[in-house]
C-alpha positions as CSV (number, residue, x, y, z in Angstrom):
1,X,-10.6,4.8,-17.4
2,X,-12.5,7.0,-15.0
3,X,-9.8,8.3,-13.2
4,X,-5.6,9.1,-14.5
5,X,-4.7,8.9,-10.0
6,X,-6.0,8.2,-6.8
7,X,-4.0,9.1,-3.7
8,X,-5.0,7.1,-1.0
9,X,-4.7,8.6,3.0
10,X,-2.1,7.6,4.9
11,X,-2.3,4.0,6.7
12,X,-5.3,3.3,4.6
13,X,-5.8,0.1,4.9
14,X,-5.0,-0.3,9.3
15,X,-5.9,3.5,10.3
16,X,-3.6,4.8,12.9
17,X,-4.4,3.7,16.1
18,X,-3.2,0.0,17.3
19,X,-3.4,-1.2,20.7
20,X,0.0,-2.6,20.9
21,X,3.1,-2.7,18.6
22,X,1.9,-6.2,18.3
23,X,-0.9,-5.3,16.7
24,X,0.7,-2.8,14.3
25,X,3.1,-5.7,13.4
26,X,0.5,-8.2,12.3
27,X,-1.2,-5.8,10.3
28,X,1.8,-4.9,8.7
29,X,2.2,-6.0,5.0
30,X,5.3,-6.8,2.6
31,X,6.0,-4.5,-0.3
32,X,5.5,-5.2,-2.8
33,X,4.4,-8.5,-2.6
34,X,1.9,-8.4,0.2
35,X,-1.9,-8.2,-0.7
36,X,-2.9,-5.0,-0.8
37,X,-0.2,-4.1,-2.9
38,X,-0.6,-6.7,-5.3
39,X,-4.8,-5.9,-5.6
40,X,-3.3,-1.9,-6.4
41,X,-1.6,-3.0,-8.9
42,X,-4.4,-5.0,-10.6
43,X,-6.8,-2.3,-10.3
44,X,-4.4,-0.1,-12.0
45,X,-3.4,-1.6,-14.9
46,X,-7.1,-2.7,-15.2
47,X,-7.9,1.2,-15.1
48,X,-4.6,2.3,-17.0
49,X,-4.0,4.6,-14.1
50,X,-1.6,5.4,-11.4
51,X,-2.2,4.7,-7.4
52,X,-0.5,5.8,-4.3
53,X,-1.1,4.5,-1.0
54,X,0.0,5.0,2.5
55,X,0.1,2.0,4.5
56,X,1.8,-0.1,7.4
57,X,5.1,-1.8,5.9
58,X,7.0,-4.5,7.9
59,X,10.8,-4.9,6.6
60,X,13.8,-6.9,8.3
61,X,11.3,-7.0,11.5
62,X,10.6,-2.9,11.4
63,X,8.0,-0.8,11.1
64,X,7.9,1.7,8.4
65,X,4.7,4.2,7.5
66,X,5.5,3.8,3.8
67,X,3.8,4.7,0.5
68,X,3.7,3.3,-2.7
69,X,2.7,4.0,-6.3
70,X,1.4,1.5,-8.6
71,X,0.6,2.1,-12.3
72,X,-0.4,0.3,-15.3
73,X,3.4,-1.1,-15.6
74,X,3.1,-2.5,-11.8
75,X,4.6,-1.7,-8.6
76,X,7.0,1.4,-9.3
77,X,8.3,2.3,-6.0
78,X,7.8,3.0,-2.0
């Protein structure tokens, strides 16, 4: 493994600015089943290591600014 943890920025995978809510909304991802979530978790148990992430979550039609961590057993919470 070349690293044990990464700890990613927050909103790292929209930035923070969006030019509507709209916008924020459609780039806003399901956890944990959504995409970037799901590549974390590959890369992690590939790696044996741990991730966290900040990123844009939709839920029940909100908007969160969540973060997750991801490890070698899979998603382990937001």
């Amino acid at each position: 493994s070349d690293f044990d943890l990464v700890l990613l920025p927050e909103l790292c995978t929209t930035g923070c600015l969006f030019l509507s809510k709209q916008q924020a909304i459609e780039l806003a991802e399901d956890i944990p089943y959504g995409k970037t979530t799901q590549t974390l978790i590959k890369i992690a148990q590939a790696k044996s290591a741990y991730i966290i992430a900040g990123m844009l979550e939709t839920e029940a039609e909100q908007l969160y600014n969540s973060a997750i961590i991801v490890g070698p057993e899979g998603f382990i919470g937001k």
